[in-house]
N, C-alpha and C positions, 0 to 999 in steps of 0.2 A: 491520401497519404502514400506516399513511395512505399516500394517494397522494404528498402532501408529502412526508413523511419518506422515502419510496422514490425520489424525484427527489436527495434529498437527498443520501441514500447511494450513488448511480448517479455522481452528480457528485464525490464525495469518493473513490470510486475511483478513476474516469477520471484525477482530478487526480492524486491518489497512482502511479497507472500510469505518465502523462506523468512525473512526476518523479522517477521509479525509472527510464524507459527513457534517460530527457538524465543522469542519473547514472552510469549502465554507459555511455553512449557517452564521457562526459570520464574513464569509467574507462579504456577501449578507449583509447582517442586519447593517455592519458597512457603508457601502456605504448608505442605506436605512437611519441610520438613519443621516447623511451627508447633506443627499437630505432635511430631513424635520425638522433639524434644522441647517441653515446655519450659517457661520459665521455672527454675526451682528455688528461688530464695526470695531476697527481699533488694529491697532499692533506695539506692542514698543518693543526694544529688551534692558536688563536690563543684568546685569550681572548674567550668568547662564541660563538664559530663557529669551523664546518671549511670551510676553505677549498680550492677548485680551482683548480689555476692550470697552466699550461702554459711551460714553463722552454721558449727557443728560442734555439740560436746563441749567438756567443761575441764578448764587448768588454766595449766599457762597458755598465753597464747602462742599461734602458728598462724600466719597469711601468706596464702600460696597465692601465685602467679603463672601463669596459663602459658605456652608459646606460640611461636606464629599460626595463625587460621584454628587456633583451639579454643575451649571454652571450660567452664569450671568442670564439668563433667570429664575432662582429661584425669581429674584426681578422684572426683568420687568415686570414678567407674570401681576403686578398689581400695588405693590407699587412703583415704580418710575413714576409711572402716578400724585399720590399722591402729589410726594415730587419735580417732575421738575418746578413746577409751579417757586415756587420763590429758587431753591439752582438749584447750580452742580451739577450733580451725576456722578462720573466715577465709573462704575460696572465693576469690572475684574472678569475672569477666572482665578482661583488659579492654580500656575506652576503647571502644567498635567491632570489639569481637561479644559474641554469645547475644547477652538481649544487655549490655551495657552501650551507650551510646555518647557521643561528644556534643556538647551545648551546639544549637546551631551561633555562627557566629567564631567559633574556637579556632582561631589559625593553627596555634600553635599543636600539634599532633604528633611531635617526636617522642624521643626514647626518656627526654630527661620531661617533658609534660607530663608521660603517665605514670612516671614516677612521681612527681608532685602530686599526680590524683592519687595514687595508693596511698600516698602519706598525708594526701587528707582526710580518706575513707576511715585509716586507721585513730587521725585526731578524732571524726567525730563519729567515730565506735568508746572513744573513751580509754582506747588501748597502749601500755607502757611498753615501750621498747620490745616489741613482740621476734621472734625469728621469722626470719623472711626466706621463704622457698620459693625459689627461680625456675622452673623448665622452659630449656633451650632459650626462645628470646627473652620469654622470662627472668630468665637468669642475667643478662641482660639491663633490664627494668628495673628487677632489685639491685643489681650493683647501682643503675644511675642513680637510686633513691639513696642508696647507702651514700655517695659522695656527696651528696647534694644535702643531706637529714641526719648526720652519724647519731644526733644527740637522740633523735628517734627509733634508731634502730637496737638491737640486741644482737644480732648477730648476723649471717645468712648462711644457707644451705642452697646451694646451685646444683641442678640436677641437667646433664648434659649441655650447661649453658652456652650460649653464645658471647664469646669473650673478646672476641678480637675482629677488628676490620676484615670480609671476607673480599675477596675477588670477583668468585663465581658463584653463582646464586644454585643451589642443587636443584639437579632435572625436576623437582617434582612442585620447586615452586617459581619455576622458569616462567607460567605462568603471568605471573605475579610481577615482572620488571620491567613492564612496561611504566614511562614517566611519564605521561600524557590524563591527566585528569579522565580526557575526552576518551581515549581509547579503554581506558578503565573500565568506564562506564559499557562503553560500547559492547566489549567484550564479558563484561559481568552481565548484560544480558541478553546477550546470544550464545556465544560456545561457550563459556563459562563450565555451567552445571550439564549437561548432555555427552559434552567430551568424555567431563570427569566422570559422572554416572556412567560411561559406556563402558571403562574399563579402571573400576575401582584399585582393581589388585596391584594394577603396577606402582602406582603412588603408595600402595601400603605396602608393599614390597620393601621401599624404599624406609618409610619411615619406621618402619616395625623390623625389617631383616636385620640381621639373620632369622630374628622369632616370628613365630608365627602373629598374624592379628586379630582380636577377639571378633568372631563373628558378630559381635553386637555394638561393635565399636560405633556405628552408626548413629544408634539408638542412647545403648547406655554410654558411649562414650564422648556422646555429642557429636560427632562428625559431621552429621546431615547439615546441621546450623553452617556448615563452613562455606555452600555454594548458593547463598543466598546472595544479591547484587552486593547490598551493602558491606556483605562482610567478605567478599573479594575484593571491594574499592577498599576497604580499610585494610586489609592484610598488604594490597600492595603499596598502600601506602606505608604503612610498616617497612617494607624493604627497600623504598627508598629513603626514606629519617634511616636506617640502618647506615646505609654508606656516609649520610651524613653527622651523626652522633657517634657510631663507634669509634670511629679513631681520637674523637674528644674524649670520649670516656674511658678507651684504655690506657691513655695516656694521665688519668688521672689514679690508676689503680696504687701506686705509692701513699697518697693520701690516706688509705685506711688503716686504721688499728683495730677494731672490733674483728669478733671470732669469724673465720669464713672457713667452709669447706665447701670441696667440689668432688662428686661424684659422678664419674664416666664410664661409658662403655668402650673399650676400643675398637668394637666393631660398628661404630657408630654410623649409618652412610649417610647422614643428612648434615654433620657436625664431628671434624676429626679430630679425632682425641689430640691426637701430638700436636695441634694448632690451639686448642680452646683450654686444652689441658695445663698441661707442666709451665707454657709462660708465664699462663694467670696465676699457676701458686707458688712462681718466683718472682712476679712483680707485686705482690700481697704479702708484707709482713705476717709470716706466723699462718698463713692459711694451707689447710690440710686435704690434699687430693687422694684421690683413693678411685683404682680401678678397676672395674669388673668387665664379665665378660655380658654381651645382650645387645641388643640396639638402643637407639634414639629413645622410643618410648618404654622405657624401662619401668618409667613409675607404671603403667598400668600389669605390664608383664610379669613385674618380681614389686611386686606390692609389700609383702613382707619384706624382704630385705633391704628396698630403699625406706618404709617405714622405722625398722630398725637402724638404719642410717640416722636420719631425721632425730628421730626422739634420742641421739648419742647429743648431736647438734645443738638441740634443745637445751638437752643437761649440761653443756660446755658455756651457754651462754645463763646458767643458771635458773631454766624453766624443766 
């Protein structure tokens, strides 16, 4: 063998090494994070997907909705402490986030599909016309259910949602927009979870700034679940059904009459206020926005006050 082809071949292992060693670590790390966020609730299986959701406390009902790359521990971590006293809460995992998962076989994986799963979780819980709480994409998901189900819904409550066709995708899930099946993949198990484990702060900077973010976000807030392969390939998938559902669906926000409010931060830096805000509660008959100060993840930060949000919401829609 030439001196060439010997460099050649020295180089094509190395590389093959490196990317068998970043493979076993996102394999390590998916099992790790497995271990220290377990499943918490119970499992329905809906057309297209099995769903996780966590049933809590006794009323009226409330079903919350998760946002990009989160899972239902985004609300336990605080505020459903808040809100079980006197309502329902069923907290789902949105099809391919947390341990909820999509049938194999399910093309279909946009914004207006998992709202059809939420609105079937909800028929076969038994549940009347419940409030529907949205974070960020969430909020989102519940509007596409609300246009698509009004005769199923009671109301909704959107928390920092995601309301409008975006442009730019923010730095921290820049990640995430790649359109290639293949590269998805690729990168969900290699640099994926090692990037992002190398330097946690700056994505939480992001999503939690101005506030600080719980040291346990991790753990109690589910976080760790987020750099497992699968739920990188579903979150990017997510952001692209985004640029193609949203502008379907704010152009359908006329359509509704039942109660809506939307609760914002405007120091928001993942979702800005003056874009998601004031249009959505001028192209929404009757819906009421209200703005405070805090970031993105507000529901875990000021858990009392967006619980006292919520439970106004509840009463408006008569739970």
């Amino acid at each position: 063998m030439s001196t060439i082809g010997k460099l050649t071949a020295g180089a094509a292992v190395t590389a093959l090494s490196a990317l068998s060693g970043l493979a076993l670590f996102t394999a390590w790390n998916s099992r790790r994070a497995e271990r220290l966020v377990p499943a918490d609730g119970h499992f329905v299986q809906v057309d297209g997907a099995t769903l996780h959701y966590a049933d809590i406390g006794r009323g009226p009902p409330i079903v919350m909705i998760h946002g990009l790359g989160g899972q239902l521990r985004n609300f336990t971590y605080a505020l459903s402490e808040t809100l079980a006293r006197d309502h329902r809460l069923i907290i789902v995992d949105r099809p391919g986030s947390g341990y909820s998962t999509f049938s194999a076989g399910t093309k279909d994986r946009g914004l207006f599909a998992q709202a059809r799963m939420i609105v079937d979780l909800i028929t076969a819980l038994g549940i009347e016309r419940p409030l529907l709480v949205g974070h960020s994409l969430g909020g989102a998901i519940a509007l596409a259910a609300a246009v698509q189900f009004p005769q199923r819904i009671g109301g909704l409550a959107l928390l920092a949602p995601l309301t409008q066709p975006i442009e730019t995708v923010p730095d921290v899930f820049k990640a995430l927009s790649l359109q290639s099946p293949v590269a998805r993949a690729a990168i969900a198990w290699t640099l994926a979870a090692p990037l992002s484990r190398a330097r946690p702060e700056a994505a939480q900077a992001q999503l939690f700034g101005p506030e600080e973010a719980p040291a346990d976000f991790e753990t109690r807030g589910g976080a760790a679940l987020t750099l497992r392969p699968a739920a990188f390939q579903a979150a990017a998938a997510d952001v692209e059904a985004c640029g193609v559902d949203m502008p379907i669906l704010a152009r359908r926000y006329g359509e509704l009459s039942l109660p809506v409010g939307i609760l914002f931060a405007k120091e928001d830096r993942i979702l800005n206020f003056a874009d998601h805000g004031p249009p959505t509660a001028q192209a929404i008959a009757g819906a009421e926005l209200t703005a405070i100060t805090g970031g993105h993840m507000f529901p875990l930060t000021q858990p009392a006050l967006t619980g006292e949000w919520i439970r106004a919401r509840a009463a408006a829609v008569g739970g």
